[in-house]
MDTraj code that builds the backbone (N, CA, C; nanometers):
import mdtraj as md
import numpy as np

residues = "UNK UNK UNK UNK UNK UNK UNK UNK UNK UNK UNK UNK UNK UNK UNK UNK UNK UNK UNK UNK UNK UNK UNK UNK UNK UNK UNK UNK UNK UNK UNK UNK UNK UNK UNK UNK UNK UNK UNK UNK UNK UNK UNK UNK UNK UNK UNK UNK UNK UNK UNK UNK UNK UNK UNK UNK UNK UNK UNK UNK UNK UNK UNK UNK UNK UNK UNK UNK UNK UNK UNK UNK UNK UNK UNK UNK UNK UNK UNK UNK UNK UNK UNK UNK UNK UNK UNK UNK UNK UNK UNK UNK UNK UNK UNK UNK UNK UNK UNK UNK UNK UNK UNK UNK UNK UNK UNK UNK UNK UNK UNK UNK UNK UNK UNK UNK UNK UNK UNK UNK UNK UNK UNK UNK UNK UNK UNK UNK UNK UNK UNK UNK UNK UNK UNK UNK UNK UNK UNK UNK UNK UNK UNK UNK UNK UNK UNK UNK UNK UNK UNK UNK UNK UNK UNK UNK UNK UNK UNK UNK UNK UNK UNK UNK UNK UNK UNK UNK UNK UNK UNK UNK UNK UNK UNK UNK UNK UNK UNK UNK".split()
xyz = np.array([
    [-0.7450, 4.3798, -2.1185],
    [-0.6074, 4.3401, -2.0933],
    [-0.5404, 4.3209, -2.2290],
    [-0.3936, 4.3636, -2.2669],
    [-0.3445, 4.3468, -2.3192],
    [-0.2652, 4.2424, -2.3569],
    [-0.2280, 4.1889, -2.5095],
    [-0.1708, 4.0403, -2.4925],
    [-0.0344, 4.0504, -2.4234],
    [0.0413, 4.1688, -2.4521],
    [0.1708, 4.1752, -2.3871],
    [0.1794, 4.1294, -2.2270],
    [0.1393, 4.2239, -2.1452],
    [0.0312, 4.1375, -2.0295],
    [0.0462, 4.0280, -1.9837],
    [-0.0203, 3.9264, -2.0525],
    [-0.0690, 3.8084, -2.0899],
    [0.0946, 3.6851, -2.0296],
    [0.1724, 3.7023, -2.0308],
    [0.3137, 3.6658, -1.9752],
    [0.3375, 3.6840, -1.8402],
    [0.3042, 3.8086, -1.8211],
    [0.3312, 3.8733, -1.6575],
    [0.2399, 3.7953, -1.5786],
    [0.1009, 3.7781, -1.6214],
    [0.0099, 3.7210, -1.5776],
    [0.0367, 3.5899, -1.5291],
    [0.0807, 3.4979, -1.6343],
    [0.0915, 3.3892, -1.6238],
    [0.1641, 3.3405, -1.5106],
    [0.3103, 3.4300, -1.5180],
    [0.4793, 3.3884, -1.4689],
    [0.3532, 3.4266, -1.2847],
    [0.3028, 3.5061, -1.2883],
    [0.1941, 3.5598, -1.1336],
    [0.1638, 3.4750, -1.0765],
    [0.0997, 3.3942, -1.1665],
    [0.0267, 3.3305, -1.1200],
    [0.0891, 3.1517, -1.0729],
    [0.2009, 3.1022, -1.2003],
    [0.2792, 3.0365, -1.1261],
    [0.3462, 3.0508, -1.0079],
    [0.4054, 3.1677, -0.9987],
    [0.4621, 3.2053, -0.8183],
    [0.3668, 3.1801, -0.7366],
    [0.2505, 3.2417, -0.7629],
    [0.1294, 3.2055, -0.6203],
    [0.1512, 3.0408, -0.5914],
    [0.1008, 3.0074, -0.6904],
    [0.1109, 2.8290, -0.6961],
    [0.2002, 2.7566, -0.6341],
    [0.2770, 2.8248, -0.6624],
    [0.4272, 2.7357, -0.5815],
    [0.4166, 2.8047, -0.4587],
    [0.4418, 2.9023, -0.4171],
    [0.4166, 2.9307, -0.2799],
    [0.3186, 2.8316, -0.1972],
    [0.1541, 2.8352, -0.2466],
    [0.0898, 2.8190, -0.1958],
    [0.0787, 2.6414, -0.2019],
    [0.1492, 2.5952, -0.2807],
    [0.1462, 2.4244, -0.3151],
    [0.1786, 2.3613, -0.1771],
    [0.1019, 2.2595, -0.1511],
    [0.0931, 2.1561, -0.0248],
    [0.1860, 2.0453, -0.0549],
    [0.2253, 2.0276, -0.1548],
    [0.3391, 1.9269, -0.1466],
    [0.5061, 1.9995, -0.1325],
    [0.5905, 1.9427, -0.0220],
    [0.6453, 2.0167, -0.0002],
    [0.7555, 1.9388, -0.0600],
    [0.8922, 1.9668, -0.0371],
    [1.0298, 1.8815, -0.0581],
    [1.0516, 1.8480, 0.0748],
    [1.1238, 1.7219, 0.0946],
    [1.1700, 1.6864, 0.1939],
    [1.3149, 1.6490, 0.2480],
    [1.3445, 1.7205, 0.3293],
    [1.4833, 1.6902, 0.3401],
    [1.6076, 1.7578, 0.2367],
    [1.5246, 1.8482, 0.1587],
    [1.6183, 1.9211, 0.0485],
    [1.6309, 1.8217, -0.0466],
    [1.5575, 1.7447, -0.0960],
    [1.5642, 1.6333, -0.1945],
    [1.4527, 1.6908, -0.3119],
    [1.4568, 1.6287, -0.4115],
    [1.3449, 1.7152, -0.5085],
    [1.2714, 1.5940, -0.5581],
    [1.1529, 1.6410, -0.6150],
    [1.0489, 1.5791, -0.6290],
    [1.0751, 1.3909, -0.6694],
    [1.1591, 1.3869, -0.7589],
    [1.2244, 1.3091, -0.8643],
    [1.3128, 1.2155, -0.7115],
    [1.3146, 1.2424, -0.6388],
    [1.4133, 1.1485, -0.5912],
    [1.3480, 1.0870, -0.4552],
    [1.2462, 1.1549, -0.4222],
    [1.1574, 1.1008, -0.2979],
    [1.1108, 0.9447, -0.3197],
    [1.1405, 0.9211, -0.2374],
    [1.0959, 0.7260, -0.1706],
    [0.9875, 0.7558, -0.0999],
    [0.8806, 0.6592, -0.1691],
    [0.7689, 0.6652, -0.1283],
    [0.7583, 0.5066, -0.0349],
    [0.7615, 0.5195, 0.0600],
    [0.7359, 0.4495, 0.2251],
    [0.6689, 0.3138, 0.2039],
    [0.5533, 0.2914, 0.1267],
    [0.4455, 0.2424, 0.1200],
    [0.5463, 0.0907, 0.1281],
    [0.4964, 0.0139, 0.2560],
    [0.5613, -0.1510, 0.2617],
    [0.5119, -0.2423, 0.1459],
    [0.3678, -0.2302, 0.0910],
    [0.3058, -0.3433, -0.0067],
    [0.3676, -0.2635, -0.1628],
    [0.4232, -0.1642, -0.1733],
    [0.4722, -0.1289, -0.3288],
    [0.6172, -0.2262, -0.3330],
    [0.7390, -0.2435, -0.2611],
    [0.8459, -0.2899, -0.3254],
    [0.9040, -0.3985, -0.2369],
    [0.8165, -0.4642, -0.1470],
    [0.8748, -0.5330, -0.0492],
    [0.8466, -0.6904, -0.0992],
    [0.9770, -0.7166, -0.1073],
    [0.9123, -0.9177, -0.2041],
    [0.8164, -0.9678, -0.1017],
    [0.7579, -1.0750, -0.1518],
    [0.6522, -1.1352, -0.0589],
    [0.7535, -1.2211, 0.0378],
    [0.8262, -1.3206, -0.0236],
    [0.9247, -1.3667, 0.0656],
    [1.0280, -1.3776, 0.0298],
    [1.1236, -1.4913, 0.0766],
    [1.2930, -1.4719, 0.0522],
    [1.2848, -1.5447, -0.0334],
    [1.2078, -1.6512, -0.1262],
    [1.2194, -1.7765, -0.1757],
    [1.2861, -1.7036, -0.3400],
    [1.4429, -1.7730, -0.3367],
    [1.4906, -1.7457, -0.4814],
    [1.6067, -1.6704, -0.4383],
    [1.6205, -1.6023, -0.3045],
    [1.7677, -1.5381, -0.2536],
    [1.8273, -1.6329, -0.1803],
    [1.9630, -1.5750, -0.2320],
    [2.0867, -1.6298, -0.2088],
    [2.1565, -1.5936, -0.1352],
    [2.2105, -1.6623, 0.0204],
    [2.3119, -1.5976, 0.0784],
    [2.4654, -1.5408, 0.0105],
    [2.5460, -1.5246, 0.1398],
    [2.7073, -1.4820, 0.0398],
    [2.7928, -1.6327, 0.0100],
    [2.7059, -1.7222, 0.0656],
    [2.7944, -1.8874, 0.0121],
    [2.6807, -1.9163, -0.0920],
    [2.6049, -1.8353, -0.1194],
    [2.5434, -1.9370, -0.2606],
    [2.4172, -2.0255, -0.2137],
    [2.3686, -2.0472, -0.1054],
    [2.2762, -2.1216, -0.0868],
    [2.1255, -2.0773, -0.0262],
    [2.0356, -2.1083, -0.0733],
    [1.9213, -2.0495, -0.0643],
    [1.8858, -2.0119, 0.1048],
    [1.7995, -1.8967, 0.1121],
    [1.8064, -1.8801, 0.2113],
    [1.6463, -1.8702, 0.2639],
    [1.6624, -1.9541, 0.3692],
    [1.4762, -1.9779, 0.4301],
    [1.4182, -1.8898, 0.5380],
    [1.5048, -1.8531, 0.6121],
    [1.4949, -1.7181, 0.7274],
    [1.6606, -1.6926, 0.8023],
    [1.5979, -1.5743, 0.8205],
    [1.7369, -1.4553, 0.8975],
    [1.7445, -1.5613, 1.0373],
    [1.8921, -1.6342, 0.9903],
    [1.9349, -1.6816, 1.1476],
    [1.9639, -1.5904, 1.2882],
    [1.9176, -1.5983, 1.4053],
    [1.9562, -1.5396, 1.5029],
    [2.0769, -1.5630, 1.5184],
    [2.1466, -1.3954, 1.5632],
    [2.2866, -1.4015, 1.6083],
    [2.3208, -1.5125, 1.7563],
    [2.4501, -1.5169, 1.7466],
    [2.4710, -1.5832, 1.9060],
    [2.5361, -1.5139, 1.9909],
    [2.4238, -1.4968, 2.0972],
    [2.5064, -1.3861, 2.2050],
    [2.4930, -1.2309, 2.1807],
    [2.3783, -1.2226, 2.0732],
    [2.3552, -1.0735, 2.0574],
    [2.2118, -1.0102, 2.0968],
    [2.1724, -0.9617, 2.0282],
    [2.0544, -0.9141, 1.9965],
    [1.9731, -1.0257, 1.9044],
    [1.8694, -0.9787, 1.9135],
    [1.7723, -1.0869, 1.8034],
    [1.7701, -0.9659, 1.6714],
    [1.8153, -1.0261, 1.5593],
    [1.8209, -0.9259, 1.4696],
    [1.6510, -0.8587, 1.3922],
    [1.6145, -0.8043, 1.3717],
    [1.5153, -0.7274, 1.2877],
    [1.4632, -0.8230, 1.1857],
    [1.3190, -0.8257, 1.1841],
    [1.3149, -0.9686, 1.0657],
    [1.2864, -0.8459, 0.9578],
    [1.3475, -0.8771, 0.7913],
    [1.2937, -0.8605, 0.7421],
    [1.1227, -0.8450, 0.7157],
    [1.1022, -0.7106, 0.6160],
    [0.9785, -0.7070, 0.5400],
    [0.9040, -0.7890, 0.5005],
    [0.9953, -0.8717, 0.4059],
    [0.9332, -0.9739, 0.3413],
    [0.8688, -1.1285, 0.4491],
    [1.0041, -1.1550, 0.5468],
    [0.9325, -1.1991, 0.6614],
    [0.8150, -1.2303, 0.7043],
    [0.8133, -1.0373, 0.7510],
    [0.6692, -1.0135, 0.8174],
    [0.5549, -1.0451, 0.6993],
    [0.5695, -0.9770, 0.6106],
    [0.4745, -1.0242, 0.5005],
    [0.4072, -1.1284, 0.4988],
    [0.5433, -1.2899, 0.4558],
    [0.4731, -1.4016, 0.5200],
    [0.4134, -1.4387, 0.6316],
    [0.4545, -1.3861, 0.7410],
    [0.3525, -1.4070, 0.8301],
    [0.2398, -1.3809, 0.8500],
    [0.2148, -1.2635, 0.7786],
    [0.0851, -1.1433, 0.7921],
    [-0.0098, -1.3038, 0.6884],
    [0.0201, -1.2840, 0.5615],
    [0.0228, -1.4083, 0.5011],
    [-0.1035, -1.5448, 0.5693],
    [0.0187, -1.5742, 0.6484],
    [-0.0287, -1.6745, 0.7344],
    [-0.1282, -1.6645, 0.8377],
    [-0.1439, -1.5757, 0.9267],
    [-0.2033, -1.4970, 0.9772],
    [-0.3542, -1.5650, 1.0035],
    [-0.4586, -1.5931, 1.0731],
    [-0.5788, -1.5898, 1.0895],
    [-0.6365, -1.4710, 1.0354],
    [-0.6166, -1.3744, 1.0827],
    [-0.7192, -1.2749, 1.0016],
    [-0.6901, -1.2483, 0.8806],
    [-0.6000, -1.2418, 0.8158],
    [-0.5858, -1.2376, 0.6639],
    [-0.6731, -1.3512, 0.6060],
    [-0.6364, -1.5235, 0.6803],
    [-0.6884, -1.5728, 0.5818],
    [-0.8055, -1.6017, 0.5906],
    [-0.9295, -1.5450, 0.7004],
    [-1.0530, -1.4719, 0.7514],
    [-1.0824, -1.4269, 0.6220],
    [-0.9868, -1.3103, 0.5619],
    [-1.0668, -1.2157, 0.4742],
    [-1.0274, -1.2744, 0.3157],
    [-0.9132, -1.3586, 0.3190],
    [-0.9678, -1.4231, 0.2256],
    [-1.1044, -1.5167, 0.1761],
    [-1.0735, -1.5981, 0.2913],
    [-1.2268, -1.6919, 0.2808],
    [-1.3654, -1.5924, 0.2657],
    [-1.3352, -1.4724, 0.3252],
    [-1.4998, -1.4177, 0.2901],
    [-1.4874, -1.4050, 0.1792],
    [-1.3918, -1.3039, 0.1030],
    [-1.3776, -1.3032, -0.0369],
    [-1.3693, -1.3769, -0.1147],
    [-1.3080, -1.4906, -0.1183],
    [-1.3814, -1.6357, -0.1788],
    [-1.5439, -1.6577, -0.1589],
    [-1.5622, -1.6906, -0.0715],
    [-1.6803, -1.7466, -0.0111],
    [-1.8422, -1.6077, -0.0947],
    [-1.7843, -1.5278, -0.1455],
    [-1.8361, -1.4108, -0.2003],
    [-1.8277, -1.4588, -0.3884],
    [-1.7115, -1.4285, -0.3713],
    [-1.6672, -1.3649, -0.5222],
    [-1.7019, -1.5104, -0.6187],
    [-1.6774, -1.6401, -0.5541],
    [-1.7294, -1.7900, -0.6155],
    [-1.8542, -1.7659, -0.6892],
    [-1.8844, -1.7825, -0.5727],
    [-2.0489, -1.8438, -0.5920],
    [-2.1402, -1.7602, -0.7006],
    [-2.0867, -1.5897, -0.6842],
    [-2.1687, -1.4661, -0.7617],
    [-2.0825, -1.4721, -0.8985],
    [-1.9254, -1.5418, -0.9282],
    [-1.9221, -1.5216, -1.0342],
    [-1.9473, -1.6604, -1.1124],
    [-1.9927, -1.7659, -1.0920],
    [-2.0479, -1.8624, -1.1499],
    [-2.1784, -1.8482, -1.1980],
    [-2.2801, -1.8004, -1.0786],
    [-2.3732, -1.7884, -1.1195],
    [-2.3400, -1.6378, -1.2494],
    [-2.2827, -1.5624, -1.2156],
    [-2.3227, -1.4737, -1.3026],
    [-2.2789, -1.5541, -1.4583],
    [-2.1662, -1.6087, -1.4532],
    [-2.1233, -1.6834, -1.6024],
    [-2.2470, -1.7302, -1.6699],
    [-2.2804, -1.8323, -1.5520],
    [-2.3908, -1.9263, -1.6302],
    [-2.5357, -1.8761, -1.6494],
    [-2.5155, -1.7878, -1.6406],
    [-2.6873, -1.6736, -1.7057],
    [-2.6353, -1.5968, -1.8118],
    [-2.5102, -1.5575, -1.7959],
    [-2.4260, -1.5203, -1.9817],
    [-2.4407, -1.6498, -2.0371],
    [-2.4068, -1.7437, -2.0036],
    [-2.3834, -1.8229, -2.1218],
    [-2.5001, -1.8841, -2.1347],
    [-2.5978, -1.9054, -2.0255],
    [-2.7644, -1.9409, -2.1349],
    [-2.7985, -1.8524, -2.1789],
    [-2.7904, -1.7211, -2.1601],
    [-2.8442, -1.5800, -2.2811],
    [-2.7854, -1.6278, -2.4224],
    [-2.6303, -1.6469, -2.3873],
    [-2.5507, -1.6684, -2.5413],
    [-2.6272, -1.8126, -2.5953],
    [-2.6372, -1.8965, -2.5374],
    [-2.7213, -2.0256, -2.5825],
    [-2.8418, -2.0241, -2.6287],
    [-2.9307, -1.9513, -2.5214],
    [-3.0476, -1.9186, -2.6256],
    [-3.0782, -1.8164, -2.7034],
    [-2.9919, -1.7217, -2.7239],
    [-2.9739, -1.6083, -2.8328],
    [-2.9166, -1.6757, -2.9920],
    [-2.8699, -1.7795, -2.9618],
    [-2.8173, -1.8538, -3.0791],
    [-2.9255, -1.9965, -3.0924],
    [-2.9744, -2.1031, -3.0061],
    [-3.0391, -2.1500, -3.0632],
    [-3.1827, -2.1970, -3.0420],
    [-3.2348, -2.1264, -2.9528],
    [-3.3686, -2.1127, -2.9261],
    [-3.4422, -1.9608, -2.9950],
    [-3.4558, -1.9344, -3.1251],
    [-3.5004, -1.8225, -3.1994],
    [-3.6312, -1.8494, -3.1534],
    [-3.7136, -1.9274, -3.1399],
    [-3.8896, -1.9184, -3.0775],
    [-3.8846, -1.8147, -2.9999],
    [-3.7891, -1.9153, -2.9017],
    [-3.8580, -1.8442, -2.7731],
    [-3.7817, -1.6913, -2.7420],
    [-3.6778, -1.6372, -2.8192],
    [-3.6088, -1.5489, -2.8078],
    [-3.7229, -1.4174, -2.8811],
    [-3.7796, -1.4811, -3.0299],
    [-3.8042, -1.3767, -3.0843],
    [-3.9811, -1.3313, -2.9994],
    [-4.0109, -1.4364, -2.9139],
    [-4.1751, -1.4138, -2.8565],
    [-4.1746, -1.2588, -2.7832],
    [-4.2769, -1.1892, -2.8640],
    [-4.3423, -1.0909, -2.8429],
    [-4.3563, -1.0859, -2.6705],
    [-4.3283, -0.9761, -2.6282],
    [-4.3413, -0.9346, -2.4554],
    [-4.4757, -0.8789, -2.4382],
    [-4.4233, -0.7390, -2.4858],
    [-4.5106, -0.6181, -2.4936],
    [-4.4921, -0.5255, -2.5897],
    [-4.5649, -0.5142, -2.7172],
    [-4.5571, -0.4724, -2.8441],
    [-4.4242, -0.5126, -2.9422],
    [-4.3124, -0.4706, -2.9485],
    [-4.2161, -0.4617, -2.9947],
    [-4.0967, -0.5058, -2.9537],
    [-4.1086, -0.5405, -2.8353],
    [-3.9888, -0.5738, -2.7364],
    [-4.0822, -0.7509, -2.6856],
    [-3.9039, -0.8263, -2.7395],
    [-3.9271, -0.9493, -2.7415],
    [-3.8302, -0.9904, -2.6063],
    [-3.8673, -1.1346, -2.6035],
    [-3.7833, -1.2049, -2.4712],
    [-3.5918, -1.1768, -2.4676],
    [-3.5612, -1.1528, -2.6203],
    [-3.4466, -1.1350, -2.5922],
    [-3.3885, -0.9834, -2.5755],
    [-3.4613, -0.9075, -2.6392],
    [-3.4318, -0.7653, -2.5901],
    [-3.4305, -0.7839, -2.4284],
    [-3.5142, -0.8215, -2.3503],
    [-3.5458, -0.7920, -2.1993],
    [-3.4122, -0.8808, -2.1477],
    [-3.3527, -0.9723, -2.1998],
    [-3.2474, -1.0717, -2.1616],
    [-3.1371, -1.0032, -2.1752],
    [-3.1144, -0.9383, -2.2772],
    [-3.0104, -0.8704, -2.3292],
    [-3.0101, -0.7163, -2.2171],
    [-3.1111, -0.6644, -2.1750],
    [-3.1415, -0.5859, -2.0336],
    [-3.0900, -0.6474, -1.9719],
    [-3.1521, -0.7570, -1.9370],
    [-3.0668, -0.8023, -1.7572],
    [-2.9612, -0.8380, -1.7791],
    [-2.8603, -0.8628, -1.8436],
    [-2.7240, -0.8926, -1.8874],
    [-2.6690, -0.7467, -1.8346],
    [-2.6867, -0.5990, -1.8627],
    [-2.6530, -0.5332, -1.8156],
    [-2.6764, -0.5057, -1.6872],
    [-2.8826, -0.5381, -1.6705],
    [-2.8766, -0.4964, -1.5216],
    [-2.7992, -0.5513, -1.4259],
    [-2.8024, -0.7410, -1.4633],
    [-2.7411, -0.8134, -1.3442],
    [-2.5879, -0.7590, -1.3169],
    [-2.5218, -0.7147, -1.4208],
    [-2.3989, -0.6158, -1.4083],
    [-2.3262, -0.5312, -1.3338],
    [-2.4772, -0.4380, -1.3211],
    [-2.5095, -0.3419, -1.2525],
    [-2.5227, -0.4093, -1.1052],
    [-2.6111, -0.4595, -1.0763],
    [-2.6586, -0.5672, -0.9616],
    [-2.4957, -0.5983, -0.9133],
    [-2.4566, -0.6858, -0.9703],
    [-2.3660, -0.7280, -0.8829],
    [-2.2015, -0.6805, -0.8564],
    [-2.1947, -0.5578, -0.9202],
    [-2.0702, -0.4765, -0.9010],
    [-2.1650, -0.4124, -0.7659],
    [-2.3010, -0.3450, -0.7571],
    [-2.3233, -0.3082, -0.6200],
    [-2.2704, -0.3971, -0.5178],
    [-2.3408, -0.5240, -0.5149],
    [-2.3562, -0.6007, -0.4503],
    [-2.1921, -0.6313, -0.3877],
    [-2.0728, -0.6741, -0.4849],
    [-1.9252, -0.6623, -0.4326],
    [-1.9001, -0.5533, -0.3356],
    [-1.9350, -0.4672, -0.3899],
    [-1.9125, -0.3330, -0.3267],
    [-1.9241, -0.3505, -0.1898],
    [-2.0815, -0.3608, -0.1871],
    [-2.1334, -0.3694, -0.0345],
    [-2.0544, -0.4719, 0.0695],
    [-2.0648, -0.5632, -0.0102],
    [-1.9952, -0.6705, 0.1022],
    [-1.8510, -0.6369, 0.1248],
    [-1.8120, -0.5927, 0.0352],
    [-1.6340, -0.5378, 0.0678],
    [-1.6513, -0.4819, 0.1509],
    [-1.7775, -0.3273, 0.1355],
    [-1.7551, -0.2651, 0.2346],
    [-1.7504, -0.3146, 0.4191],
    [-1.8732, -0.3868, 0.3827],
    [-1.9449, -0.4260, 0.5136],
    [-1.8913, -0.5885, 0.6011],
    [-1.8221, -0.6637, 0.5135],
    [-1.7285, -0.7020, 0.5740],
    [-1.6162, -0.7549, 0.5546],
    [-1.5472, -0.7026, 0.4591],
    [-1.3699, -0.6959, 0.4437],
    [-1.2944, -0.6091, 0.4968],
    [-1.3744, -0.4603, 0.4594],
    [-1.2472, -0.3518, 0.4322],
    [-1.2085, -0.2975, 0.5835],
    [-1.2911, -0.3643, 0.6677],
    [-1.2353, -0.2570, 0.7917],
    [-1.1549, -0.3992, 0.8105],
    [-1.1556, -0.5294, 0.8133],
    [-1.0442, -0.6235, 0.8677],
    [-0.9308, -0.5896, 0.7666],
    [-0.9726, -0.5803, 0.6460],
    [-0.7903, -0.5729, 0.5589],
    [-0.7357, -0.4082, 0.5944],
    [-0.8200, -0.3335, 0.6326],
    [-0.7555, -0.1928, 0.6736],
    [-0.6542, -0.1817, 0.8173],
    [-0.7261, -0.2967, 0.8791],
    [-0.6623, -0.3258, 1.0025],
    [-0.5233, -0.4199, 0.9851],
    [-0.5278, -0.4870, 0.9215],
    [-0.4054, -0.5306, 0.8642],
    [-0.3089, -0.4860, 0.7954],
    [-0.3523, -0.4001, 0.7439],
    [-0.2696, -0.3273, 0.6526],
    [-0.1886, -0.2327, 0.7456],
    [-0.2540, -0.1936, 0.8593],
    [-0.2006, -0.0925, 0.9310],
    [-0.1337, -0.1470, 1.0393],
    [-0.1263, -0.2491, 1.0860],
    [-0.0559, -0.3470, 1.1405],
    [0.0490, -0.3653, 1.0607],
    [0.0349, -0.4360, 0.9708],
    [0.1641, -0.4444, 0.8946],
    [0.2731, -0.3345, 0.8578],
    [0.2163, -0.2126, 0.8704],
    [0.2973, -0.1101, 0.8091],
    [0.3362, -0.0486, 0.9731],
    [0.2843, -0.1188, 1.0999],
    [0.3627, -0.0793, 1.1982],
    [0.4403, -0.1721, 1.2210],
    [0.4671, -0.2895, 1.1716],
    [0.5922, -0.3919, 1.1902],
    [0.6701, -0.3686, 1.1371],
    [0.7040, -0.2963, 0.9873],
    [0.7261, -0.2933, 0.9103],
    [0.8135, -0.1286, 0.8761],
    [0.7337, -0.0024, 0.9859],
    [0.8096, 0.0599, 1.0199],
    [0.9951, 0.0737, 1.0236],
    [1.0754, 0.1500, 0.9953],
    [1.1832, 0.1138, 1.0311],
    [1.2799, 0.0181, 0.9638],
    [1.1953, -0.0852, 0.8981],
    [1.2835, -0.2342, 0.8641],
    [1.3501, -0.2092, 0.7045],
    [1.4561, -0.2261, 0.7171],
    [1.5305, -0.1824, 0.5733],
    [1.4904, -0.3234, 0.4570],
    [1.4628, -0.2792, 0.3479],
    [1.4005, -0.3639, 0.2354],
    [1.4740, -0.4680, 0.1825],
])
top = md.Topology()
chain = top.add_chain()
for i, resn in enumerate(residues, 1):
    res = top.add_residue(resn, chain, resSeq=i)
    for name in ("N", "CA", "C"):
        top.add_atom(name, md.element.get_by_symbol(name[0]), res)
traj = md.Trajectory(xyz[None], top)
């Protein structure tokens, strides 16, 4: 192939691309101007800090009189979701998790760092040939690392992520529709 070529080729092969590209435009709008849906990217958590049109803080959307019940806000629902039993279900596991494993994990860093600085005996004692108590310490500092990023993992998996997935998808059907 020739370098001249080498242009035709290219400009080819961009056309395929765009033809064949899965992201489409929507609505005749271009890339740059699409609103992306997602309720947890721009929706405040609550109203606390807005101001009605007289100036005074506002705690929830009063019902009309004699109308319709108006649409609660996003942020609203949010707090409620918030409030919620099963949200705060999956907080407490995640507390009840993330506590206890990151204390203990601190306080086995910080007796490594304690006795790496002032127990030299027992740090520098011979294991097995060449490799002393603190080389093998200075190992489990990484392994336990290793250990317990699995260990988050698992339990997220096995019992958070299908309750916060369920919430999440709840929320984004209340949430449907409701102007920001």
């Amino acid at each position: 192939m020739d370098l001249p070529a080498l242009p035709i080729l290219v400009h080819a092969v961009n056309v395929a691309a765009d033809k064949e590209s899965s992201v489409k435009k929507q609505d005749g709008r271009d890339a740059g101007q699409v609103r992306l849906d997602d309720p947890w990217h721009d929706a405040p958590a609550s109203r606390r800090g807005e101001v009605d049109g007289a100036g005074t803080p506002v705690t929830s959307i009063p019902p009309q009189a004699g109308g319709p019940e108006p649409l609660p806000r996003a942020g609203d629902i949010y707090v409620e979701v918030r409030r919620s039993a099963a949200f705060q279900e999956v907080r407490r596991r995640y507390r009840r998790f993330v506590v206890p494993v990151s204390v203990a994990f601190f306080a086995w860093y910080v007796a490594y760092v304690v006795a790496a600085t002032t127990a030299h005996g027992l740090m520098s004692r011979p294991v097995v040939g060449a490799v002393n108590v603190a080389m093998l310490a200075g190992l489990g500092q990484f392994a336990s690392t290793f250990l317990v990023t699995w260990a988050y993992a698992r339990h997220a998996r096995l019992h958070r992520d299908r309750a916060a997935l369920e919430l999440r998808w709840d929320t984004q059907e209340l949430t449907r529709g409701i102007e920001r």
